[in-house]
PDB file with SEQRES, HELIX, SHEET and CRYST1 records, atoms N, CA, C and O in Angstrom:
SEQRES   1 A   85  UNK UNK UNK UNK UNK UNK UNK UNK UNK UNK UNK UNK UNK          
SEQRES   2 A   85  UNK UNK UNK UNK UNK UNK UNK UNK UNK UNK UNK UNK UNK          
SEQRES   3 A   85  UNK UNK UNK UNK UNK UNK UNK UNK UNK UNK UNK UNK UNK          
SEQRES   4 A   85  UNK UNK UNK UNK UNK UNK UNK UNK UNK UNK UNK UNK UNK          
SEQRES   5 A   85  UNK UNK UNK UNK UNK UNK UNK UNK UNK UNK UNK UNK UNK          
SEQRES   6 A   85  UNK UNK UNK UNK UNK UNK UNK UNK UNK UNK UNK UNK UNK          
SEQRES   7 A   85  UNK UNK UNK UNK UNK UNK UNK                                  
HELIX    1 AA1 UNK A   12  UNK A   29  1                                  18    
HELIX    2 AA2 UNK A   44  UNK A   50  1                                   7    
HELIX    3 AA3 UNK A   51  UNK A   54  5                                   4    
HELIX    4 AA4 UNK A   59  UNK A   67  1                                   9    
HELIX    5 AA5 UNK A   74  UNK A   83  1                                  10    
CRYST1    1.000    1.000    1.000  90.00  90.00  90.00 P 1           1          
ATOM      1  N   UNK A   1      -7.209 -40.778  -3.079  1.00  0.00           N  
ATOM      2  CA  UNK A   1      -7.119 -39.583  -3.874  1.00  0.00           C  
ATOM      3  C   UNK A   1      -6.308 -38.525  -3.140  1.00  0.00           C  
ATOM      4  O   UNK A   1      -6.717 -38.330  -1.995  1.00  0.00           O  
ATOM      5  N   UNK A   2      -5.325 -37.837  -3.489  1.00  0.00           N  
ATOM      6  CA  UNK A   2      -4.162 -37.214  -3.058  1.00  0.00           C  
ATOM      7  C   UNK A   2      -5.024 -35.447  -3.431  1.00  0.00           C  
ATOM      8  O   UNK A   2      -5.433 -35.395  -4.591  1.00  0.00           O  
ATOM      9  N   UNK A   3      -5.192 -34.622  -2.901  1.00  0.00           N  
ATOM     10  CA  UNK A   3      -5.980 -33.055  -3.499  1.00  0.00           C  
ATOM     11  C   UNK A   3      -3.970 -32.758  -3.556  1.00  0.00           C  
ATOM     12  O   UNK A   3      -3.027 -33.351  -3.033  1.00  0.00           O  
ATOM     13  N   UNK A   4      -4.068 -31.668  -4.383  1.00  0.00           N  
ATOM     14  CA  UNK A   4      -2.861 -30.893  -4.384  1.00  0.00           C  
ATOM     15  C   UNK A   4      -3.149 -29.899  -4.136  1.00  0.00           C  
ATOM     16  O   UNK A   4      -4.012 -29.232  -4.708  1.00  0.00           O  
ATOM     17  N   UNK A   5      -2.226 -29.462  -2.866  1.00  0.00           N  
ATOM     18  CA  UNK A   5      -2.475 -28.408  -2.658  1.00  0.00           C  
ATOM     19  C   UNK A   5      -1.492 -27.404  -3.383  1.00  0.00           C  
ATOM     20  O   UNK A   5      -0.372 -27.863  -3.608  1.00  0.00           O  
ATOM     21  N   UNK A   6      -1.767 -25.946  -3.833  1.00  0.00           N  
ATOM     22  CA  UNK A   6      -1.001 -24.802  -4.174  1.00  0.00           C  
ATOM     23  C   UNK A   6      -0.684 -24.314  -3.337  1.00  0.00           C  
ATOM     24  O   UNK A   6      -1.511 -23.979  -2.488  1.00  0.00           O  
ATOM     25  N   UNK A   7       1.117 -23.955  -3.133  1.00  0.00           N  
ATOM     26  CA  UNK A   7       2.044 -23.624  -2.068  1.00  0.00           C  
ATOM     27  C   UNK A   7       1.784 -22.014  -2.886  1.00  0.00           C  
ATOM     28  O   UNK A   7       1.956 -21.785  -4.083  1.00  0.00           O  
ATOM     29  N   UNK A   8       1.369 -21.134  -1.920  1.00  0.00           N  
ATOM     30  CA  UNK A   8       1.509 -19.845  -2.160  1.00  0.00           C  
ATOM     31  C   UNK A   8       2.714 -19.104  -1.274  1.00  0.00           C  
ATOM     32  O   UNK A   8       2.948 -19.239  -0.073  1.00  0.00           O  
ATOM     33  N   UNK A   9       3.470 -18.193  -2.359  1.00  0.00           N  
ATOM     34  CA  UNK A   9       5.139 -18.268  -1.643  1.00  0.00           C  
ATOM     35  C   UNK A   9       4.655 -16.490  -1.615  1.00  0.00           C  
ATOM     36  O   UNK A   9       4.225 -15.841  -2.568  1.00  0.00           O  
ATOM     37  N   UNK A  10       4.853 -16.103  -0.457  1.00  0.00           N  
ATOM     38  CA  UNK A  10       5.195 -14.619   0.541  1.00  0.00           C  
ATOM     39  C   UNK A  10       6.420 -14.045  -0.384  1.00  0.00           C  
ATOM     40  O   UNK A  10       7.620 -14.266  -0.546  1.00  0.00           O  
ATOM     41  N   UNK A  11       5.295 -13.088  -0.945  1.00  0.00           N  
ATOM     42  CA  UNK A  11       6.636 -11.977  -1.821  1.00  0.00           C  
ATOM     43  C   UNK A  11       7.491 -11.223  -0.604  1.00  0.00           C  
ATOM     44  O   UNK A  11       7.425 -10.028  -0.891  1.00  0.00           O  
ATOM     45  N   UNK A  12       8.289 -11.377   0.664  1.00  0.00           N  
ATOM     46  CA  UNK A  12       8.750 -10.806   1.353  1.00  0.00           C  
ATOM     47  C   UNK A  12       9.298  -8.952   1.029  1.00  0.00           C  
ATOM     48  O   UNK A  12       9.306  -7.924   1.707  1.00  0.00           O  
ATOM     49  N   UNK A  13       9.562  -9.199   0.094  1.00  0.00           N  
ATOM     50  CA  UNK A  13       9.925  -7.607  -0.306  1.00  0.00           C  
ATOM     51  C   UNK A  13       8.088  -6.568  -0.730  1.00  0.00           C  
ATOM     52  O   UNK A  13       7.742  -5.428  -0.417  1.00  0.00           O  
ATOM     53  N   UNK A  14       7.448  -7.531  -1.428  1.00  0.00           N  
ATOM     54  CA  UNK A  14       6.611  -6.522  -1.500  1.00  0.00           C  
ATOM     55  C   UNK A  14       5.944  -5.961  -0.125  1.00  0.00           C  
ATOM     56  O   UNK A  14       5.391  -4.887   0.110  1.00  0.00           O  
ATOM     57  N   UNK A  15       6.231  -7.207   0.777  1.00  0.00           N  
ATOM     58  CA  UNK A  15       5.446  -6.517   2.695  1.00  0.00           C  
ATOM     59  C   UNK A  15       5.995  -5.975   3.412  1.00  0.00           C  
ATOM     60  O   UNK A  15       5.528  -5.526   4.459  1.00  0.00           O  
ATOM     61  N   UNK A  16       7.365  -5.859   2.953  1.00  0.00           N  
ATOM     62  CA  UNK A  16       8.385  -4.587   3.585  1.00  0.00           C  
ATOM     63  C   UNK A  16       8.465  -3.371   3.222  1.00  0.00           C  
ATOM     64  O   UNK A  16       8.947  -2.408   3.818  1.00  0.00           O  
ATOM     65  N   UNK A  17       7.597  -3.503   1.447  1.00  0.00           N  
ATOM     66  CA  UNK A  17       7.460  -1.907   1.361  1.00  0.00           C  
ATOM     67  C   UNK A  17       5.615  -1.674   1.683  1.00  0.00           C  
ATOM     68  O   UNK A  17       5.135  -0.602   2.051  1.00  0.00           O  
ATOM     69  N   UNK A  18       4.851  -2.892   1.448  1.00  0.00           N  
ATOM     70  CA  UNK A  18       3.924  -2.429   2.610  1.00  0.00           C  
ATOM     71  C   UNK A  18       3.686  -2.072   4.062  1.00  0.00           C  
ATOM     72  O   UNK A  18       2.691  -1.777   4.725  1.00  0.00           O  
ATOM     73  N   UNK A  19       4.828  -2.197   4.273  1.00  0.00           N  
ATOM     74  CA  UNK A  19       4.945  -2.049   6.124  1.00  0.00           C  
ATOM     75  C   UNK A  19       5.312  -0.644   5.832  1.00  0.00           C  
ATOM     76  O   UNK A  19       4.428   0.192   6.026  1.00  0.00           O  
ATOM     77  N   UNK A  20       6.548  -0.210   5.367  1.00  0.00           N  
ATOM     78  CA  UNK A  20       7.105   0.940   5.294  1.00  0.00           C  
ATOM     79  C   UNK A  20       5.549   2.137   4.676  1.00  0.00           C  
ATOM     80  O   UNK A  20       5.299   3.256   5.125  1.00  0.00           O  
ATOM     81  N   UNK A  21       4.981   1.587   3.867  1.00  0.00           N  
ATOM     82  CA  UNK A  21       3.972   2.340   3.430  1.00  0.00           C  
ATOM     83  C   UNK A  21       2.790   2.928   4.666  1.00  0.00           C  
ATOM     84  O   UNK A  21       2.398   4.091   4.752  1.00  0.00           O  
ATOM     85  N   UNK A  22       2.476   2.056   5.338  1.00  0.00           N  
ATOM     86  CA  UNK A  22       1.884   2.287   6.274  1.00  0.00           C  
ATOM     87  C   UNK A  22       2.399   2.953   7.436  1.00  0.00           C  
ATOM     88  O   UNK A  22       1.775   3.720   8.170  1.00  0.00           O  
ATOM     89  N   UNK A  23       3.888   2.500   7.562  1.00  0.00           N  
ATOM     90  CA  UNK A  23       4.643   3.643   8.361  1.00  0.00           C  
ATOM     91  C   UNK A  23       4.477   5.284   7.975  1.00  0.00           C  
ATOM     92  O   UNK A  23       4.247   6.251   8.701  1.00  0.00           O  
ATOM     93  N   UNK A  24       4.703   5.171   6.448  1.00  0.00           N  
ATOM     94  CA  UNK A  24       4.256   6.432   5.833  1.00  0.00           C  
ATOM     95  C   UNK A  24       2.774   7.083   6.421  1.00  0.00           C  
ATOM     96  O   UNK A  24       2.722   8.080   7.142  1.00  0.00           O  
ATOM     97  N   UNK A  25       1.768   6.417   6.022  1.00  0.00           N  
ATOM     98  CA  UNK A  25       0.411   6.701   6.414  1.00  0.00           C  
ATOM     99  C   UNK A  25      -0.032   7.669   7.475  1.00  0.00           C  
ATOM    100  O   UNK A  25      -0.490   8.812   7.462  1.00  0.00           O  
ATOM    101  N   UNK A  26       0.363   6.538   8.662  1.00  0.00           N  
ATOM    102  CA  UNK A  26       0.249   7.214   9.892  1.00  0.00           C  
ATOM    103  C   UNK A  26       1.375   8.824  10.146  1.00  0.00           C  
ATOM    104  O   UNK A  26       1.233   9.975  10.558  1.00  0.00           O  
ATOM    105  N   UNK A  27       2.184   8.171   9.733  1.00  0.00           N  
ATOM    106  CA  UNK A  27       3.313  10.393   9.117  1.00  0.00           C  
ATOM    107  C   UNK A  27       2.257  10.561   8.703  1.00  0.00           C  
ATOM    108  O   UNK A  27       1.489  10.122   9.558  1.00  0.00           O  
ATOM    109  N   UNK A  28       1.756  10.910   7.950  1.00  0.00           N  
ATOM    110  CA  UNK A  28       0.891  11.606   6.971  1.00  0.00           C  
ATOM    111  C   UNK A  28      -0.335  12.368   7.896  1.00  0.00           C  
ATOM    112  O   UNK A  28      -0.596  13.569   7.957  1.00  0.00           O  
ATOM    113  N   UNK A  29      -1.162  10.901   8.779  1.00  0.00           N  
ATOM    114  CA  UNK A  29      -2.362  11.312   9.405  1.00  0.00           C  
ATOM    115  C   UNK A  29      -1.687  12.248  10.824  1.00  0.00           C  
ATOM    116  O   UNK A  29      -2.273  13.047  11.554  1.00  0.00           O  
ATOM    117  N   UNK A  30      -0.645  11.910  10.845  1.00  0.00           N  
ATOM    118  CA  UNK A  30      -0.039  12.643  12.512  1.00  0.00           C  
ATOM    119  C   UNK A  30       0.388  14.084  12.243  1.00  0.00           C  
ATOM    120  O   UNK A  30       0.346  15.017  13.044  1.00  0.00           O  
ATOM    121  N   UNK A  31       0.678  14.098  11.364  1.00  0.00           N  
ATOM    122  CA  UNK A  31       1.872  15.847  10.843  1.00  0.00           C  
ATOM    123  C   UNK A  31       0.404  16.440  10.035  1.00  0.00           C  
ATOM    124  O   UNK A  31      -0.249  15.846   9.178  1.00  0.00           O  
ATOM    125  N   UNK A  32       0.172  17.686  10.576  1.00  0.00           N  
ATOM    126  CA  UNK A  32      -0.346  18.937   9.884  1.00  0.00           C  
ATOM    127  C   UNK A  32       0.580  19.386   9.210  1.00  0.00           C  
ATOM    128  O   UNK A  32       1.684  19.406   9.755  1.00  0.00           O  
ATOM    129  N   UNK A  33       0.439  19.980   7.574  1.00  0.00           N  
ATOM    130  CA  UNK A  33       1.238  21.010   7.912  1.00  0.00           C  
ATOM    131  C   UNK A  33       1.184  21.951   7.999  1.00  0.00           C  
ATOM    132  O   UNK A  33       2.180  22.618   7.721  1.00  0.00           O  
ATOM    133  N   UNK A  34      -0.339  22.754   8.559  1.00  0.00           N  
ATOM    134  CA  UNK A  34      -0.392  23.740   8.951  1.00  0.00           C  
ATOM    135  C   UNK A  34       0.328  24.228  10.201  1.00  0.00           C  
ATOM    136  O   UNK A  34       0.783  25.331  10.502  1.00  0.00           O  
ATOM    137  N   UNK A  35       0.287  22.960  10.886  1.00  0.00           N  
ATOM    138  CA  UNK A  35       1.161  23.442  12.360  1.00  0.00           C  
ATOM    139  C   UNK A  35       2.194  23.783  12.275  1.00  0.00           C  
ATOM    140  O   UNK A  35       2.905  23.392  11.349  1.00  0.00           O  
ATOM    141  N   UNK A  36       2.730  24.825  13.429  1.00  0.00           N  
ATOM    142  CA  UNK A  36       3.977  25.376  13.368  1.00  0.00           C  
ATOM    143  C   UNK A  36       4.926  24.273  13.705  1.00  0.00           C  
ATOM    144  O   UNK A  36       5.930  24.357  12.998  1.00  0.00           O  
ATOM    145  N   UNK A  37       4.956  23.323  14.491  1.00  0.00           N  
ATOM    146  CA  UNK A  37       6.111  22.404  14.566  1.00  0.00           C  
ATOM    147  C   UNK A  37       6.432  21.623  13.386  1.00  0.00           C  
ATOM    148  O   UNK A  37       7.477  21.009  13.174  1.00  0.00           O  
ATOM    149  N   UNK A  38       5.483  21.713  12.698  1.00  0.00           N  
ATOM    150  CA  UNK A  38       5.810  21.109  11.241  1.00  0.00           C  
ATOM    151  C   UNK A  38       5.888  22.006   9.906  1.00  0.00           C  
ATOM    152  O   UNK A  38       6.112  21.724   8.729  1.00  0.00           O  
ATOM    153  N   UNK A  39       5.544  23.487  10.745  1.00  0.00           N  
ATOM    154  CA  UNK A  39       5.545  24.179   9.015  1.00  0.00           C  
ATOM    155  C   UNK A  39       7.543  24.844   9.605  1.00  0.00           C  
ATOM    156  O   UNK A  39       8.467  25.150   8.851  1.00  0.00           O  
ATOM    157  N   UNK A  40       7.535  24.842  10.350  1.00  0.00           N  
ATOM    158  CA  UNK A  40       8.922  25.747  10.658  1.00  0.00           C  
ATOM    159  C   UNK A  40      10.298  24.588  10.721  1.00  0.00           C  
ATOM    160  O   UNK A  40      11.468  24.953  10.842  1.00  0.00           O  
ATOM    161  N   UNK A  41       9.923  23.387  10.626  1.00  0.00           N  
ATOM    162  CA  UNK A  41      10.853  22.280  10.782  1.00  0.00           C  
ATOM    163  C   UNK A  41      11.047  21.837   9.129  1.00  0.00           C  
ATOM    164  O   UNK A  41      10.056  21.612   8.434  1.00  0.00           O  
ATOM    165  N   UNK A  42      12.238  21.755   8.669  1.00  0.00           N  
ATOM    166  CA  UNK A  42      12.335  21.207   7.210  1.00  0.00           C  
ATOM    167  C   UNK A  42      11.994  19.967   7.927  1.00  0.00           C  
ATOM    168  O   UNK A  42      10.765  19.969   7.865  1.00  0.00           O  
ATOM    169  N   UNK A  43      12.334  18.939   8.553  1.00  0.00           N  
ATOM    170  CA  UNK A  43      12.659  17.738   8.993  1.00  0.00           C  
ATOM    171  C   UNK A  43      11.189  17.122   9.219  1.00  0.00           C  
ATOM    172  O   UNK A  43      10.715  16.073   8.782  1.00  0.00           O  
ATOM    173  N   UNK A  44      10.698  17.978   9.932  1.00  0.00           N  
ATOM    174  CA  UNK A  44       9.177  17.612   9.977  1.00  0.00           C  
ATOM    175  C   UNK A  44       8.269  17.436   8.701  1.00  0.00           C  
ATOM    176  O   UNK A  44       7.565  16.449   8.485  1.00  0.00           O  
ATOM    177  N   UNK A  45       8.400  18.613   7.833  1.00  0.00           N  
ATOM    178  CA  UNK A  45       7.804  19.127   6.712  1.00  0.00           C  
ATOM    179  C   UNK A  45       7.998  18.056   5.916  1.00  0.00           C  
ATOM    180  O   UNK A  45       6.999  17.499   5.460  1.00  0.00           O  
ATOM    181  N   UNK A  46       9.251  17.583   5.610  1.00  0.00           N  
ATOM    182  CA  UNK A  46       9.727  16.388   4.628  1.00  0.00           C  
ATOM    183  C   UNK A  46       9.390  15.432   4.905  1.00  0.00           C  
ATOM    184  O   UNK A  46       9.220  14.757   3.890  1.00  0.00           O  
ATOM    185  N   UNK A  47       9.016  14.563   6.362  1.00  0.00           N  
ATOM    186  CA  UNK A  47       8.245  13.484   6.395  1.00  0.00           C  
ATOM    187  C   UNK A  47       6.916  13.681   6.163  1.00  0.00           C  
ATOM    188  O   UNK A  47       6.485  12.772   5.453  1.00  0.00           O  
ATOM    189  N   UNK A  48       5.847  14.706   6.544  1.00  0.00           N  
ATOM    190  CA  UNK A  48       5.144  14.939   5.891  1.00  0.00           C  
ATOM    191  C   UNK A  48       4.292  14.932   4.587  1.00  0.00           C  
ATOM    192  O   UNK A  48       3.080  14.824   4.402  1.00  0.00           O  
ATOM    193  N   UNK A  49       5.493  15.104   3.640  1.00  0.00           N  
ATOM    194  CA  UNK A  49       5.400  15.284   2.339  1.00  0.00           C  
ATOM    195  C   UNK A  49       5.971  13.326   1.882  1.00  0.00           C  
ATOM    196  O   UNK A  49       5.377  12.668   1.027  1.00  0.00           O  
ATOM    197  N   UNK A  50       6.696  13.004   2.371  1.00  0.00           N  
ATOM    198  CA  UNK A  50       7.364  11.705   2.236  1.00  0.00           C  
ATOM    199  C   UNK A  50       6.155  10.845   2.661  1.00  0.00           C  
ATOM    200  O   UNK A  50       5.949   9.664   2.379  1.00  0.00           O  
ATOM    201  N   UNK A  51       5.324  11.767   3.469  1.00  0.00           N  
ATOM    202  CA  UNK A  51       3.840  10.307   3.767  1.00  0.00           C  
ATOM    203  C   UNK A  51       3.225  10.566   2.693  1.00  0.00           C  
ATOM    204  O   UNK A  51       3.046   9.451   2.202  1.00  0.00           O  
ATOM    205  N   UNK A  52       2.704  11.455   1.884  1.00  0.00           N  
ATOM    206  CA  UNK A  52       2.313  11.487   1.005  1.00  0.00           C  
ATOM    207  C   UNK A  52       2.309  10.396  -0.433  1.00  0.00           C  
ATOM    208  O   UNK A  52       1.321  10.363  -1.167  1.00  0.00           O  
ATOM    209  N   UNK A  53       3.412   9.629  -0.673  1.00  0.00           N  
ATOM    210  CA  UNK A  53       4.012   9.004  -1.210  1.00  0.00           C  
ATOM    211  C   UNK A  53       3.086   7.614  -1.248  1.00  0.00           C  
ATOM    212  O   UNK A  53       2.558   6.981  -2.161  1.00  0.00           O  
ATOM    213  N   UNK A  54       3.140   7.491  -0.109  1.00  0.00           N  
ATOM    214  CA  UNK A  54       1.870   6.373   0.256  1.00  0.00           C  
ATOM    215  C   UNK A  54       1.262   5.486  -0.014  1.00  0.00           C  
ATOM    216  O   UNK A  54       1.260   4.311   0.352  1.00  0.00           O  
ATOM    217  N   UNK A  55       0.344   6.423  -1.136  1.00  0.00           N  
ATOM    218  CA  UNK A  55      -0.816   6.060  -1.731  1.00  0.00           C  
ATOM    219  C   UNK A  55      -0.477   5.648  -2.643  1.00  0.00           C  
ATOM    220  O   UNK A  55      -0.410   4.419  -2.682  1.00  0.00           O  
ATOM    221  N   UNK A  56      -0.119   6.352  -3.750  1.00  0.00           N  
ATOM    222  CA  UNK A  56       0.799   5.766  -4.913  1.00  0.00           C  
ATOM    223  C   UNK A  56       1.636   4.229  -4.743  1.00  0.00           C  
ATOM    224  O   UNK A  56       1.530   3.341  -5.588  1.00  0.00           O  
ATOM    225  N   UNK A  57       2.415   4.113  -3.583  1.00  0.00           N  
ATOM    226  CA  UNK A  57       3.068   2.863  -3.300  1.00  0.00           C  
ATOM    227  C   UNK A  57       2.398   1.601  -2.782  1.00  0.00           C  
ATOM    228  O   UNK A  57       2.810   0.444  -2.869  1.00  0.00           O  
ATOM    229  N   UNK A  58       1.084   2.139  -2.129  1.00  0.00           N  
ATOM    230  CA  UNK A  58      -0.066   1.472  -2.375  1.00  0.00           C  
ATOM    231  C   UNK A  58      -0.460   0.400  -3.214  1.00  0.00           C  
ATOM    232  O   UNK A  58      -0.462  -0.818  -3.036  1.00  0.00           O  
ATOM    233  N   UNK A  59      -0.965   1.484  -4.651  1.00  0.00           N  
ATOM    234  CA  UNK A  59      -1.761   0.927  -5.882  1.00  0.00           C  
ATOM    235  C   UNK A  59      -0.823   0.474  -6.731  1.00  0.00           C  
ATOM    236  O   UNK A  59      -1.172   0.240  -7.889  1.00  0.00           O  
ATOM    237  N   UNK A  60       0.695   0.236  -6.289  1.00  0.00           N  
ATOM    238  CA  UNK A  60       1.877   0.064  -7.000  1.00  0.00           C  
ATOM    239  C   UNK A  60       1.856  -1.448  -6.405  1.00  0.00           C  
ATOM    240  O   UNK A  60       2.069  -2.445  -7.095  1.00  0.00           O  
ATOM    241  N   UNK A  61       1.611  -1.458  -5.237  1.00  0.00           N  
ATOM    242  CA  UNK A  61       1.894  -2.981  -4.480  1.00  0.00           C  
ATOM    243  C   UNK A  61       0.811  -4.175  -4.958  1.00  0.00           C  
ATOM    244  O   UNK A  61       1.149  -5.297  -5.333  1.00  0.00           O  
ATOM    245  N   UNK A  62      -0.748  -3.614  -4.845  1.00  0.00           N  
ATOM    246  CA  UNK A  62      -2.158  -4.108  -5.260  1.00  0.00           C  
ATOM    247  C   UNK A  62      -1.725  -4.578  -7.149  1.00  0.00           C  
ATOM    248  O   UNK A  62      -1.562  -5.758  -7.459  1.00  0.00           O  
ATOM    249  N   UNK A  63      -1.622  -3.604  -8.030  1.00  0.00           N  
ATOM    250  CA  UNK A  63      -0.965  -3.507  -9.130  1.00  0.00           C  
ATOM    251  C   UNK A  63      -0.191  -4.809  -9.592  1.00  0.00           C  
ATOM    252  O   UNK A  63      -0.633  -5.647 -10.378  1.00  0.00           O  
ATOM    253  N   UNK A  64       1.011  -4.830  -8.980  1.00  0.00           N  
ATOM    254  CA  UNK A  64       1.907  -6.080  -8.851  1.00  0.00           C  
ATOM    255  C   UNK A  64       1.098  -7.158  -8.767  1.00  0.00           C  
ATOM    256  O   UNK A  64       0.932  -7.828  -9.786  1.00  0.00           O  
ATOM    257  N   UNK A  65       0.487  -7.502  -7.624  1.00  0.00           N  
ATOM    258  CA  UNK A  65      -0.284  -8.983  -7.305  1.00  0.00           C  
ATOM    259  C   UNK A  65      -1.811  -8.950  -8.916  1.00  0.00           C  
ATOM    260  O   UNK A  65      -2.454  -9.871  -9.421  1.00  0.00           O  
ATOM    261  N   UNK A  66      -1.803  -7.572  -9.162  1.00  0.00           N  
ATOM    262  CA  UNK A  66      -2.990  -8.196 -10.222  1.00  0.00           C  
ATOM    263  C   UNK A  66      -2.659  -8.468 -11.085  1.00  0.00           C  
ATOM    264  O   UNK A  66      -3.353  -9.350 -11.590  1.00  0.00           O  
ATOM    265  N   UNK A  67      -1.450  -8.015 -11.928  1.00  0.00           N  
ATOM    266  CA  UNK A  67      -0.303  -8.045 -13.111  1.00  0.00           C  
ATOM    267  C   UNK A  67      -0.211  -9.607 -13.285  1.00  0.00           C  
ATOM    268  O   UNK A  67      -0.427 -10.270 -14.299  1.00  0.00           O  
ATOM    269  N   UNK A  68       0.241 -10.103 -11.781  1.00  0.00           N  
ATOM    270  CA  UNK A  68       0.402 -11.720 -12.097  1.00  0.00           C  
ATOM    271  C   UNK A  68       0.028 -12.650 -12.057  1.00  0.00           C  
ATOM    272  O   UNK A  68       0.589 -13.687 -11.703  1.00  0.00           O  
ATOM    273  N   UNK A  69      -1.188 -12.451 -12.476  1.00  0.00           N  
ATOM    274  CA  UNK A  69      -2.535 -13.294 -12.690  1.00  0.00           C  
ATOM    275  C   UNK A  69      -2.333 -13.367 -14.174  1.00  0.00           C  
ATOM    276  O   UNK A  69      -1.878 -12.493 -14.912  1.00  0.00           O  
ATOM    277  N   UNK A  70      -2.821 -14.755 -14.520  1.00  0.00           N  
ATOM    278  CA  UNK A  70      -2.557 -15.459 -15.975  1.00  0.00           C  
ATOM    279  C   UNK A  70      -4.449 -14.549 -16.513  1.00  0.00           C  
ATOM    280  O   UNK A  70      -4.671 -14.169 -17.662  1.00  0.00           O  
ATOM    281  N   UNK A  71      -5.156 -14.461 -15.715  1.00  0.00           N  
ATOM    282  CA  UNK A  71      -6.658 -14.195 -16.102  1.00  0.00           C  
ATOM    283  C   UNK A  71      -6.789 -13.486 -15.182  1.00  0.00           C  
ATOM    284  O   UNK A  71      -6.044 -13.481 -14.202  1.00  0.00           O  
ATOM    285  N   UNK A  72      -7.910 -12.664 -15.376  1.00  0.00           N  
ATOM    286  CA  UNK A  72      -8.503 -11.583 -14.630  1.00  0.00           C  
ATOM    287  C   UNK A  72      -9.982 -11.662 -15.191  1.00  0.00           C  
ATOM    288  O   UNK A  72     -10.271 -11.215 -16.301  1.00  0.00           O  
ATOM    289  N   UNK A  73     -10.920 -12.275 -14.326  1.00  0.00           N  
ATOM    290  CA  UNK A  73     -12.566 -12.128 -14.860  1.00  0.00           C  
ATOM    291  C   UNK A  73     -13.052 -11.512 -14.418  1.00  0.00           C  
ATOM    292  O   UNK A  73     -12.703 -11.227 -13.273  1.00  0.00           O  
ATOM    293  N   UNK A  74     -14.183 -10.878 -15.000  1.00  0.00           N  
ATOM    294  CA  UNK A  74     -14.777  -9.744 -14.603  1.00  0.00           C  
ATOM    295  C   UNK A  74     -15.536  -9.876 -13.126  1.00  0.00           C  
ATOM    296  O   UNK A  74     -15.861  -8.846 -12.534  1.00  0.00           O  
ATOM    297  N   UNK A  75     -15.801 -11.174 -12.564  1.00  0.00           N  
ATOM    298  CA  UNK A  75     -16.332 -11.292 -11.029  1.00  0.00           C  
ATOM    299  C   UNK A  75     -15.199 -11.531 -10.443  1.00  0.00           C  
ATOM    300  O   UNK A  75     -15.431 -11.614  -9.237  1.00  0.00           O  
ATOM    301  N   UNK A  76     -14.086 -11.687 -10.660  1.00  0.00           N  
ATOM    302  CA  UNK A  76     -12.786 -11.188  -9.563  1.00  0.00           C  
ATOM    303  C   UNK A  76     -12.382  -9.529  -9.177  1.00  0.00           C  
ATOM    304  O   UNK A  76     -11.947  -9.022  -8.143  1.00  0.00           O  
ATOM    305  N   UNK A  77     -12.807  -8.854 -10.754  1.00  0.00           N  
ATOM    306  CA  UNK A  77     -12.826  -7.226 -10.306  1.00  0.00           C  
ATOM    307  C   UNK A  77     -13.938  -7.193  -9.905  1.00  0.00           C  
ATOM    308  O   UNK A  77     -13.638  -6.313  -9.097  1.00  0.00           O  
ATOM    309  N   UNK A  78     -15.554  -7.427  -9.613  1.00  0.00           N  
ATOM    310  CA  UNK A  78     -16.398  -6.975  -9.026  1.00  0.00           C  
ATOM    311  C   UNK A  78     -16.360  -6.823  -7.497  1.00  0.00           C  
ATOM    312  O   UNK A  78     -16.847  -6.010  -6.711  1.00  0.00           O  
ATOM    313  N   UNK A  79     -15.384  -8.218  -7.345  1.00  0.00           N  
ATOM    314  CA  UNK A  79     -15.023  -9.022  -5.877  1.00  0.00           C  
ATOM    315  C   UNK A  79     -14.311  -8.055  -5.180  1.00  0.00           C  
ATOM    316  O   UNK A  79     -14.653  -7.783  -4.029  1.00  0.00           O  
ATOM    317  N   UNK A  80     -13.231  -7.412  -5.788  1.00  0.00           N  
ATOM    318  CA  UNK A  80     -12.314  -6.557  -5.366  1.00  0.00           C  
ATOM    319  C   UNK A  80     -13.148  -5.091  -5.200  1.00  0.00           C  
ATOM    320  O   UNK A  80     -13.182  -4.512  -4.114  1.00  0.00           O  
ATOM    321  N   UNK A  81     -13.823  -4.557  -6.426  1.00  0.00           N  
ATOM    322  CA  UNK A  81     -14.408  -3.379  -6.094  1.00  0.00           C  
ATOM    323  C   UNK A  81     -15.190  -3.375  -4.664  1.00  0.00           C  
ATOM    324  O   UNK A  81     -15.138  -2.560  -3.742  1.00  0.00           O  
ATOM    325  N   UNK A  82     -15.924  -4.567  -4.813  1.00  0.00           N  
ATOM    326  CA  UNK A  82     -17.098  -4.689  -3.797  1.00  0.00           C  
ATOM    327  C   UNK A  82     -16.453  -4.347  -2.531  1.00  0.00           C  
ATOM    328  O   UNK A  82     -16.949  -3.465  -1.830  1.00  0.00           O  
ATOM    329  N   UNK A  83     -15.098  -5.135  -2.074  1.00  0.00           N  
ATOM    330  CA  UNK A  83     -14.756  -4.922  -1.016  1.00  0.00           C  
ATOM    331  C   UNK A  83     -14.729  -3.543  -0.749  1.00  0.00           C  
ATOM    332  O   UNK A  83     -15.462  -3.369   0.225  1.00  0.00           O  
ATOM    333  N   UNK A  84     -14.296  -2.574  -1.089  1.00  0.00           N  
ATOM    334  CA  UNK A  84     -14.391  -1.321  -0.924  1.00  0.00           C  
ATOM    335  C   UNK A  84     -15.441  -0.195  -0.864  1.00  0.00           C  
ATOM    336  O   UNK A  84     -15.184   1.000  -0.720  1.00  0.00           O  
ATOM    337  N   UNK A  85     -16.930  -0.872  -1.026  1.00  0.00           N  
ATOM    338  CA  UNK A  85     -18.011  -0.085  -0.899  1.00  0.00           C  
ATOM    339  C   UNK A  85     -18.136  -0.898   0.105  1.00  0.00           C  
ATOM    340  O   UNK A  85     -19.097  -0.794   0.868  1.00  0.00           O  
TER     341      UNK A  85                                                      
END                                                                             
């Protein structure tokens, strides 16, 4: 008896804008912008605001991988919520 296995193929582009996203992140958690090196710097200020972005690119990436699912049952979203409590 032969099992078949399913070749799961690496969306390479979607983990390059997850990498970049997380590059974002940490901008985000590092830059105040209350601080003066970041409130008096456009350059600073704009990555700042550019980490912001983030999150959104996030639930844009998660989004994608749930989109292309032929089914979605309701104990695969419990599975997913759960992880997060």
């Amino acid at each position: 008896m032969e099992s078949k296995m399913v070749e799961k193929k690496r969306n390479i582009g979607i983990d390059l804008i997850k990498i970049i996203a997380c590059i974002m992140v940490i901008t985000l958690h590092s830059l105040s912008p209350a601080d003066p090196v970041v409130y008096n710097s456009t350059f600073n200020l704009s990555l700042y605001y550019a980490g912001s972005l983030a999150i959104p690119v996030f639930f844009m990436a998660s989004g994608y991988f749930v989109l292309n699912k032929a089914f979605i049952s309701y104990a695969y979203s419990f599975k997913r919520i759960k992880i997060f409590w």
